[in-house]
VORO-52459 format. One record per residue: residue in one letter; x negated, z negated, y negated of N, C-alpha, C in turn. Coordinates in steps of 0.05 Angstrom, whole numbers, plus 5000, padded with zeros to 4 digits. Each point is the difference from the previous one (the first is absolute). Last residue first. Layout:
N
{type = A	n.x = X	n.z = Z	n.y = Y	ca.x = X	ca.z = Z	ca.y = Y	c.x = X	c.z = Z	c.y = Y} $
...
END
This chain:
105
{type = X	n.x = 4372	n.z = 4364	n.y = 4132	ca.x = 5006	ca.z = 5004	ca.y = 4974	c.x = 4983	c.z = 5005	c.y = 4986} $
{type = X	n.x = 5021	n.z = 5036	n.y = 5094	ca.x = 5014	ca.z = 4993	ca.y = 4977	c.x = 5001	c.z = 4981	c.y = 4980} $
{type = X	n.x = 4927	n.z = 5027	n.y = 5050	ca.x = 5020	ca.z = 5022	ca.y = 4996	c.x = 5021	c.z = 4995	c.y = 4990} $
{type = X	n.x = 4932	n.z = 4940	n.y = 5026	ca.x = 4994	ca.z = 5010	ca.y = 4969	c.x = 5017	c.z = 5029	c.y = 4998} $
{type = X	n.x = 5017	n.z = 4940	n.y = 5077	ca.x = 5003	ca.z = 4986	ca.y = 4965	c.x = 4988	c.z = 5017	c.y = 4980} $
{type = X	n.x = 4988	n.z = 5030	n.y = 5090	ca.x = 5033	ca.z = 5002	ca.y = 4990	c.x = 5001	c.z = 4993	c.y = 4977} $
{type = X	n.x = 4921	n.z = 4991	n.y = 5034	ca.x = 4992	ca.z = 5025	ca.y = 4995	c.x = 5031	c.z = 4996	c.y = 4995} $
{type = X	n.x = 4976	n.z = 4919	n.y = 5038	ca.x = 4997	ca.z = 5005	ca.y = 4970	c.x = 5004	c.z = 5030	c.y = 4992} $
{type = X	n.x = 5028	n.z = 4983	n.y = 5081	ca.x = 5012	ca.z = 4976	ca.y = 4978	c.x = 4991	c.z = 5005	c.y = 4974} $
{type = X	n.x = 4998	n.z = 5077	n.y = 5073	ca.x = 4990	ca.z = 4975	ca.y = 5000	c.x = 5013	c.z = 4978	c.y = 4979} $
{type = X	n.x = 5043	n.z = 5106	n.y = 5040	ca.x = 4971	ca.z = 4980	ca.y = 4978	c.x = 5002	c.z = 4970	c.y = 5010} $
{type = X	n.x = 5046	n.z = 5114	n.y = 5025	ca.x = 4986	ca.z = 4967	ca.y = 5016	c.x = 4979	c.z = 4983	c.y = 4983} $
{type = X	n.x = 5079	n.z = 5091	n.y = 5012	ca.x = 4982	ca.z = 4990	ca.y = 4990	c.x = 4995	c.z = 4979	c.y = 4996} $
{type = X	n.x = 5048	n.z = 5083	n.y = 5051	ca.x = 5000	ca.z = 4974	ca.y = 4990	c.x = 4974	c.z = 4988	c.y = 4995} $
{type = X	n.x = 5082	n.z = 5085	n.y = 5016	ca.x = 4978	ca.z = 4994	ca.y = 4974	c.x = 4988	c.z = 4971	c.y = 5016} $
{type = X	n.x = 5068	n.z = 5075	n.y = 5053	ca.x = 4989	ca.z = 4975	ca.y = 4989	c.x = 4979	c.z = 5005	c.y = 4984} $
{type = X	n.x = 5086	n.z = 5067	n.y = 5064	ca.x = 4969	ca.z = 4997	ca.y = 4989	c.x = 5002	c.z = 4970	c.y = 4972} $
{type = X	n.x = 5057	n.z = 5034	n.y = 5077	ca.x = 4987	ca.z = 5022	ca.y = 4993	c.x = 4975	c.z = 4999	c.y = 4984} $
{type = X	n.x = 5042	n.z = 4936	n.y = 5079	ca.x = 5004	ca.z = 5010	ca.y = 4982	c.x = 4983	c.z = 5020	c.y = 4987} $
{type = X	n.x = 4997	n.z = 4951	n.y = 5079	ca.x = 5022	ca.z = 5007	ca.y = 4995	c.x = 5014	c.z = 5014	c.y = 4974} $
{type = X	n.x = 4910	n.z = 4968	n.y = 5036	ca.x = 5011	ca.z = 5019	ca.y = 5019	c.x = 5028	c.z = 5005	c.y = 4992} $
{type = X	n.x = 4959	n.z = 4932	n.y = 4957	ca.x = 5000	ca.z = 5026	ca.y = 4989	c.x = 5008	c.z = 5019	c.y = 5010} $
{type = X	n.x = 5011	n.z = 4914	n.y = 5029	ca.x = 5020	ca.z = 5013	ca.y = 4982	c.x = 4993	c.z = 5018	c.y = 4981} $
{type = X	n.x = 4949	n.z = 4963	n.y = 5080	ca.x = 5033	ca.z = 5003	ca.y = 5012	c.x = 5005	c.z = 5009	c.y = 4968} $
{type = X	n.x = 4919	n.z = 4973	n.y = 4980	ca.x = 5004	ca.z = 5021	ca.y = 5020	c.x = 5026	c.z = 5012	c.y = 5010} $
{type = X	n.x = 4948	n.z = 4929	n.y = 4935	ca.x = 5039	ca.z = 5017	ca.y = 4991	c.x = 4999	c.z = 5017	c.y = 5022} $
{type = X	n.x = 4924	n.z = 4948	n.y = 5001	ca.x = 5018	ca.z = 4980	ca.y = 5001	c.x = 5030	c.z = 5009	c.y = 5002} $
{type = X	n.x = 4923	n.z = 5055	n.y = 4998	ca.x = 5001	ca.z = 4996	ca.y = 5025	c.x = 5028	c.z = 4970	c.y = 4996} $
{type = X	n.x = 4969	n.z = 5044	n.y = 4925	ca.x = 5012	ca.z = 5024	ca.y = 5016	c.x = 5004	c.z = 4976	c.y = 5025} $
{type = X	n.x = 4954	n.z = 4955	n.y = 4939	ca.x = 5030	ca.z = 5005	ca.y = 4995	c.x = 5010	c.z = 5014	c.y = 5016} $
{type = X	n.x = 4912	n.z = 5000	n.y = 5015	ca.x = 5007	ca.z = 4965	ca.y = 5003	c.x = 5037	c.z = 5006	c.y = 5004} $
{type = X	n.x = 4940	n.z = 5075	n.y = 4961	ca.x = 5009	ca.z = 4994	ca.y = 5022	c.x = 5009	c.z = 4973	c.y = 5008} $
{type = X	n.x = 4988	n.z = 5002	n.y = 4917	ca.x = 5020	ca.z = 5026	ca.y = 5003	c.x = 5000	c.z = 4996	c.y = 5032} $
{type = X	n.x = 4931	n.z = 4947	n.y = 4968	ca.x = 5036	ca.z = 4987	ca.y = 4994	c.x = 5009	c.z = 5018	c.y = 5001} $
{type = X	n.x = 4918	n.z = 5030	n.y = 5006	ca.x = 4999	ca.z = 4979	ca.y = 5030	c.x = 5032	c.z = 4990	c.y = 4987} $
{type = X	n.x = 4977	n.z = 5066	n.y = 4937	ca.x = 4997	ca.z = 5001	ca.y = 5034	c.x = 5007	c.z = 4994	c.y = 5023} $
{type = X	n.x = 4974	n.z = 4968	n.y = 4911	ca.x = 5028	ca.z = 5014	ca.y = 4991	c.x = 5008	c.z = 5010	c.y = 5027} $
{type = X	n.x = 4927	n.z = 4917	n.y = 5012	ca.x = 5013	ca.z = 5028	ca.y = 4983	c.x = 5019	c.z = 5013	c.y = 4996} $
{type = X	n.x = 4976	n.z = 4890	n.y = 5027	ca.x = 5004	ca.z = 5024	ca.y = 5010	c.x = 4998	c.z = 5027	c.y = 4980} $
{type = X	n.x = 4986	n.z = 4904	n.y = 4975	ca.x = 4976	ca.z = 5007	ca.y = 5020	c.x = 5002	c.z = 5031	c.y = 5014} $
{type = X	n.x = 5093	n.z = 4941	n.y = 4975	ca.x = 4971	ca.z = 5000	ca.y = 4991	c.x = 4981	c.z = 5005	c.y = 5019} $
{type = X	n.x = 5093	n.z = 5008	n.y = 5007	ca.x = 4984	ca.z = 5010	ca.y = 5002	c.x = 4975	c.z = 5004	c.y = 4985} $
{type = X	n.x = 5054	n.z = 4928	n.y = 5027	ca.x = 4996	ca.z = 5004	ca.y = 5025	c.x = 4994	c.z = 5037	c.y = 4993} $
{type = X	n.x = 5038	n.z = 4946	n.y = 4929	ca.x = 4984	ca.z = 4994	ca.y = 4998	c.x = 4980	c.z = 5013	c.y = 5028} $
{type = X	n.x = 5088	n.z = 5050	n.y = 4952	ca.x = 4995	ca.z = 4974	ca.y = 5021	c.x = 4970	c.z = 4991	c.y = 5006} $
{type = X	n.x = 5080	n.z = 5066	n.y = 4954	ca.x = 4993	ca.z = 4985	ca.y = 4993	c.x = 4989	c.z = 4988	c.y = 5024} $
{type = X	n.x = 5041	n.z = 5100	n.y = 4993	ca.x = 5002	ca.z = 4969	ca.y = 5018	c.x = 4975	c.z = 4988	c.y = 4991} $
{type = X	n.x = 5080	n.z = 5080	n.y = 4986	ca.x = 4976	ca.z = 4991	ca.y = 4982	c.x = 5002	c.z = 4974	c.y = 5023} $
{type = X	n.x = 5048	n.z = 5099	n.y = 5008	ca.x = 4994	ca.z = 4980	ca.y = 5001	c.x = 4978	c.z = 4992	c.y = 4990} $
{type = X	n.x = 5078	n.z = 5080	n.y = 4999	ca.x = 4979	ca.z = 4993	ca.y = 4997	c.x = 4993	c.z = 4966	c.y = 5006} $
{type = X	n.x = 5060	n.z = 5077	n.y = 5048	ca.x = 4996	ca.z = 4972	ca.y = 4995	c.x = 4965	c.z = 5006	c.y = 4985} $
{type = X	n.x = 5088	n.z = 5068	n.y = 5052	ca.x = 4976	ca.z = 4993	ca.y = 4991	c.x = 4995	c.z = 4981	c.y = 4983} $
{type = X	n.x = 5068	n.z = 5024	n.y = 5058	ca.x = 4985	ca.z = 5012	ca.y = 5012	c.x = 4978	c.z = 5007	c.y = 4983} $
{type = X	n.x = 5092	n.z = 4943	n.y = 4993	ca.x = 4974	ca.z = 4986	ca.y = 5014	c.x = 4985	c.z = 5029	c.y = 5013} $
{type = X	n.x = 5077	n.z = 5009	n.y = 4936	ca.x = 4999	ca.z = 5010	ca.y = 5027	c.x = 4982	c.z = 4985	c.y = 5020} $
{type = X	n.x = 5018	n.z = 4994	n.y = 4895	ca.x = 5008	ca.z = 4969	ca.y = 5026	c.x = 5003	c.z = 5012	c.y = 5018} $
{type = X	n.x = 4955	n.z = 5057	n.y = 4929	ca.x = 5024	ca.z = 4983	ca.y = 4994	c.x = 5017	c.z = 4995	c.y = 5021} $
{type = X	n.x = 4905	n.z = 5009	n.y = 5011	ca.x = 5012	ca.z = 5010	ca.y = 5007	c.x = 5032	c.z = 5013	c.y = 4989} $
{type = X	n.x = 4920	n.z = 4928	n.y = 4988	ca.x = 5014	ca.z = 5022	ca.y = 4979	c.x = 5006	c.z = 5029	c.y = 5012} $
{type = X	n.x = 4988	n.z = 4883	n.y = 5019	ca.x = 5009	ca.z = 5022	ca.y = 5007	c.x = 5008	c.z = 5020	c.y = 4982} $
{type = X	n.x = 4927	n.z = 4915	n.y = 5005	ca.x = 5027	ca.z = 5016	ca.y = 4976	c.x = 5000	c.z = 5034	c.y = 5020} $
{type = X	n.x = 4953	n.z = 4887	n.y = 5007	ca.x = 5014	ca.z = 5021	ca.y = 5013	c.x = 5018	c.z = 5020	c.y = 4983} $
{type = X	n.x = 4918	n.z = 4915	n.y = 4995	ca.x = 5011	ca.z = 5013	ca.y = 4978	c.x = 5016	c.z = 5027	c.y = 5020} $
{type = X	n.x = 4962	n.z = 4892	n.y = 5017	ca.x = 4996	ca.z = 5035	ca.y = 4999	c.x = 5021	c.z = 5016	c.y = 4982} $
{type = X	n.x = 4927	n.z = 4901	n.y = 4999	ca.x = 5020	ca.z = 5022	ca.y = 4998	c.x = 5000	c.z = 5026	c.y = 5012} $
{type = X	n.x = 4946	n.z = 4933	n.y = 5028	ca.x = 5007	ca.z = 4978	ca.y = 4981	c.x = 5025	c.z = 5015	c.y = 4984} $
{type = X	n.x = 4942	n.z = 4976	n.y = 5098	ca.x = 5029	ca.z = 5020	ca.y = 4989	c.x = 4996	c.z = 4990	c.y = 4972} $
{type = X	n.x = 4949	n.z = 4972	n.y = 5077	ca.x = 4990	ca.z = 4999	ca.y = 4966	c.x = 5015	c.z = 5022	c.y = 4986} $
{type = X	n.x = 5003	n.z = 5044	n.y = 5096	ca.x = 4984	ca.z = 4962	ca.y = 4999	c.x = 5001	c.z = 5003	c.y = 4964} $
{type = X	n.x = 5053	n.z = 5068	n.y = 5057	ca.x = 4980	ca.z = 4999	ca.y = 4981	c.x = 5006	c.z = 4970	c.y = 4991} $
{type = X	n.x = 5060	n.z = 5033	n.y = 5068	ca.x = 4980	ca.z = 5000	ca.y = 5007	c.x = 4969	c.z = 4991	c.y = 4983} $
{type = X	n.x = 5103	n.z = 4988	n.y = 4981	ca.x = 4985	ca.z = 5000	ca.y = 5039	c.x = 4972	c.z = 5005	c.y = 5007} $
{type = X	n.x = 5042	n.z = 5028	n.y = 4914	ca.x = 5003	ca.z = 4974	ca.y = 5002	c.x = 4990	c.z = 4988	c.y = 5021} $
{type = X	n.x = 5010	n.z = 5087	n.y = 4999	ca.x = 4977	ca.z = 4986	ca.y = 4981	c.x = 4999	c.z = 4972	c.y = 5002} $
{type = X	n.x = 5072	n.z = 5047	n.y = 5043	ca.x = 4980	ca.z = 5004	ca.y = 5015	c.x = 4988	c.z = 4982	c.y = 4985} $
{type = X	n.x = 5071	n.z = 5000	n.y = 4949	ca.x = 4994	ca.z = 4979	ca.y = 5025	c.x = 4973	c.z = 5005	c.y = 5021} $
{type = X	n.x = 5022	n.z = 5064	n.y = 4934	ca.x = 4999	ca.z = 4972	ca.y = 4975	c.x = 4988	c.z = 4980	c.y = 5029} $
{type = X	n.x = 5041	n.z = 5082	n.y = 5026	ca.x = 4979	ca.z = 5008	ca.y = 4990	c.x = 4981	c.z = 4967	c.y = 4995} $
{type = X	n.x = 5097	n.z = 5008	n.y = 5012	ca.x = 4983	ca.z = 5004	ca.y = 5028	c.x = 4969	c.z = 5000	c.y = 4995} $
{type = X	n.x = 5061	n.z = 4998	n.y = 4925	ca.x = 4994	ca.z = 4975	ca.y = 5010	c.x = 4987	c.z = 4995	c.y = 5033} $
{type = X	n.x = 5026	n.z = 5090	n.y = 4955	ca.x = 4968	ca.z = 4985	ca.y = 4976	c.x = 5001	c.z = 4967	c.y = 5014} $
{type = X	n.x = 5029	n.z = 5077	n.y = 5065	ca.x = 5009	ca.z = 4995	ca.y = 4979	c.x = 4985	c.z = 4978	c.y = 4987} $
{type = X	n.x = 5014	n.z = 5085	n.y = 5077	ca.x = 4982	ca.z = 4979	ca.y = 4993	c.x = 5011	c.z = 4980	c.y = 4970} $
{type = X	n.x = 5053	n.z = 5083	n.y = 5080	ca.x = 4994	ca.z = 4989	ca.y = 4971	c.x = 4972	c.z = 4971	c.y = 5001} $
{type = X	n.x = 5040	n.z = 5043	n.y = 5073	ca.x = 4981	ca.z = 4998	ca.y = 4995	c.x = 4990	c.z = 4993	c.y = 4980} $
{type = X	n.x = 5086	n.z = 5002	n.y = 5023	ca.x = 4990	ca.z = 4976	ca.y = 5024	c.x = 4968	c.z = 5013	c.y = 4996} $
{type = X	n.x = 5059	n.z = 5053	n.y = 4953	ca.x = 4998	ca.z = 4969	ca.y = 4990	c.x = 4989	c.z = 4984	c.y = 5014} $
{type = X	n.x = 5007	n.z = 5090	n.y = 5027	ca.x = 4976	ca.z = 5000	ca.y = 4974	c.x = 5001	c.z = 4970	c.y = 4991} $
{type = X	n.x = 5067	n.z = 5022	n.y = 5075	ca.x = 4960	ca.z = 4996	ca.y = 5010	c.x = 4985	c.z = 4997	c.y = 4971} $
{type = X	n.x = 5092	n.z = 5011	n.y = 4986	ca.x = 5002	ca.z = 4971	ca.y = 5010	c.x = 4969	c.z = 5002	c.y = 5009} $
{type = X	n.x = 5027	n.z = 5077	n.y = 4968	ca.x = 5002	ca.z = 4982	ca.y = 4987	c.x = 4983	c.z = 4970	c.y = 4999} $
{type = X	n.x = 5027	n.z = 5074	n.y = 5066	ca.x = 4978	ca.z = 5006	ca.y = 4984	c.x = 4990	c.z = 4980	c.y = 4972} $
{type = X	n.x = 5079	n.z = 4996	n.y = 5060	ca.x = 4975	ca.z = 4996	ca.y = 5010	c.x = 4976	c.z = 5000	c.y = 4987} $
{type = X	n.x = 5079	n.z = 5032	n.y = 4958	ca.x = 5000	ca.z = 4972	ca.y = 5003	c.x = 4979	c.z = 4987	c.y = 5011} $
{type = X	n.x = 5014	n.z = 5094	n.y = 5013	ca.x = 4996	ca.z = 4980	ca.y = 4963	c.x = 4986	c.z = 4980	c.y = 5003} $
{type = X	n.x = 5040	n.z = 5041	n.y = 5072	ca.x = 4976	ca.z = 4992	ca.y = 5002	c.x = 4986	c.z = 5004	c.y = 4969} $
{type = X	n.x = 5098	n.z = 4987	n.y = 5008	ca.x = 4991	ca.z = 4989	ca.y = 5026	c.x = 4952	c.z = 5000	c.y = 4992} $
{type = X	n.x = 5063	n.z = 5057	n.y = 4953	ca.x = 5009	ca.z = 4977	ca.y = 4993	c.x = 4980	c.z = 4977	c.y = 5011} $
{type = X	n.x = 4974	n.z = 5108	n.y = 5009	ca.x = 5023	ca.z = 4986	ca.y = 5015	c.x = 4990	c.z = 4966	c.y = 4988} $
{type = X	n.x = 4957	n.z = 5077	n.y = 4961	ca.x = 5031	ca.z = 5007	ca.y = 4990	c.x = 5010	c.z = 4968	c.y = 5015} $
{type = X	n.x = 4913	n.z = 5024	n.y = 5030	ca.x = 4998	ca.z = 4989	ca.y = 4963	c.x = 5036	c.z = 4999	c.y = 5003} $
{type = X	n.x = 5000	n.z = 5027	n.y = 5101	ca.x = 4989	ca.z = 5006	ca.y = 4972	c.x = 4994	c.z = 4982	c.y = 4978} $
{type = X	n.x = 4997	n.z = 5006	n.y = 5116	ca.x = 5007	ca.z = 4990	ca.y = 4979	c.x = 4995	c.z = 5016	c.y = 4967} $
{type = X	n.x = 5019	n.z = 5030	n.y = 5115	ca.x = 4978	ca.z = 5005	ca.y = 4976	c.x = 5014	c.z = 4976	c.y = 4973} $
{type = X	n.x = 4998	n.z = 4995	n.y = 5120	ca.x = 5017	ca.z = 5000	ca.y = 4977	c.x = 4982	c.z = 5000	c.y = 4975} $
END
């Protein structure tokens, strides 16, 4: 049996799989939380407009001192793994305590 886009039915389907992949800024928020030691902020902004299929992020946290722009990009990839694979595409960027304070003020 051929299904169409047209038939109601596998709409719906089609639907219901993009949402049960959706990622979303408090799925995101919690990995970090879980995992990055000396949390001190994050910063989650879905600018997708709220499809969760792209996210800039900012992550405050003392645990990357010592590291490069590098060693905290990968660090991050491997923490967001499950939720990049899901989405289309991320910003994120990783300071230390003091390198944040002199960014904003």
């Amino acid at each position: 049996m051929k299904f169409h886009l047209s038939d109601p039915y596998m709409v719906n389907q089609h639907q219901e799989t993009r949402r049960s992949r959706m990622v979303s800024k408090d799925q995101i928020e919690i990995r970090i939380k879980e995992n990055v030691s000396e949390l001190y902020q994050t910063i989650v902004t879905d600018i997708s407009g709220g499809c969760g299929q792209s996210f800039d992020i900012v992550v405050v946290s003392n645990s990357f001192q010592g590291k490069n722009k590098l060693q905290r990009s990968r660090w991050m990839n491997t923490v967001l793994k499950e939720e990049i694979a899901q989405i289309h595409a991320f910003s994120c960027k990783c300071y230390t305590e003091a390198e944040w304070s002199k960014i904003v003020t």
